[in-house]
C-alpha positions in Angstrom: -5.3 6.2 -22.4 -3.1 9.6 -21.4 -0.4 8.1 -21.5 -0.5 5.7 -24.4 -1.7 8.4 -26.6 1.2 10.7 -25.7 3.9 8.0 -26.0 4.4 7.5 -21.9 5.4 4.5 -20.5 5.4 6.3 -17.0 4.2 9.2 -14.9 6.7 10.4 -12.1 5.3 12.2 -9.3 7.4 13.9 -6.6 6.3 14.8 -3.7 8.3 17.9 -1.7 9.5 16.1 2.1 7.6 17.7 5.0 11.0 18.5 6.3 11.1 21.1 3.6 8.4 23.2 4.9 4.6 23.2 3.9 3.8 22.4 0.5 1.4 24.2 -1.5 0.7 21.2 -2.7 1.1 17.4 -2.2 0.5 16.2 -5.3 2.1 12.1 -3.8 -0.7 12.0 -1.3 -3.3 12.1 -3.6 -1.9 8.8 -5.4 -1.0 7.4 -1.6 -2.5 7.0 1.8 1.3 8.1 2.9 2.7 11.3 4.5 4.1 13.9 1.7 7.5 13.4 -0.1 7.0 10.5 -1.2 8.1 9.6 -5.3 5.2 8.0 -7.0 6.1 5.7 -9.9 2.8 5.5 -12.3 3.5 3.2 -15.6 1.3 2.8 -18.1 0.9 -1.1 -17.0 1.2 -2.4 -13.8 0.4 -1.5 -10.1 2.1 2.1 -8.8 5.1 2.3 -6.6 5.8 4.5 -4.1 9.5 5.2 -3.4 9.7 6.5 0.2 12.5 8.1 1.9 12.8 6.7 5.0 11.9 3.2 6.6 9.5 5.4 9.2 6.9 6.3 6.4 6.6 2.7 6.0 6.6 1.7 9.9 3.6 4.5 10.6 1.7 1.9 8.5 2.4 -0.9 10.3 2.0 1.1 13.8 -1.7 2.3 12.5 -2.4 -1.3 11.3 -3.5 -0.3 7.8 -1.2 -1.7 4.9 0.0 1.3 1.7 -2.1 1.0 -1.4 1.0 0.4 -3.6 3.9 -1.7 -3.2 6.2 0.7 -1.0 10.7 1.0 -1.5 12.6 2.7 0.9 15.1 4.6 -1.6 15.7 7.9 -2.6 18.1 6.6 -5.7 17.3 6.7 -9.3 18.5 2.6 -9.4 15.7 2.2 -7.1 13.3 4.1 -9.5 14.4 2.3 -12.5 14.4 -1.5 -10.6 10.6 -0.4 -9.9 10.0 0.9 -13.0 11.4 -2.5 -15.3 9.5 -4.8 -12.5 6.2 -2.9 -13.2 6.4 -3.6 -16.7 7.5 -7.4 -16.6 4.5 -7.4 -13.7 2.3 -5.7 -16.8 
């Protein structure tokens, strides 16, 4: 309802790396079961994404044997945001 009422048809969240020092917040891992810096893609239909950095934040999933919440992208490009984005609202 947040977003529909204030004209959103997304919520970006951006997650500072770990490489970057500690974060005062990491406002991604609340939205993921991932390690901080991750970009969180939240439209107003549709399942999440999370746009991860690296291929490792996605390999110390499959090393723990748990599986991400969301559908996971390694990318840190805007194309990779956007490609996200249009499949989460043909998906919605």
């Amino acid at each position: 309802m947040f977003m529909e009422s204030n004209g959103l048809d997304a919520i970006l969240v951006i997650g500072e790396h770990e490489d970057a020092g500690p974060a005062n917040y990491s406002y991604d891992t609340w939205f993921t079961n991932t390690r901080p810096g991750t970009t969180v893609l939240l439209p107003r239909t549709g399942l999440p994404h999370i746009i991860v950095p690296a291929p490792m934040f996605v390999l110390d999933h499959m090393e723990a044997g748990d599986e991400a919440w969301f559908p996971q992208r390694v990318s840190a490009s805007a194309a990779t945001l956007l490609a996200s984005f249009r499949q989460s609202q043909s998906l919605g």
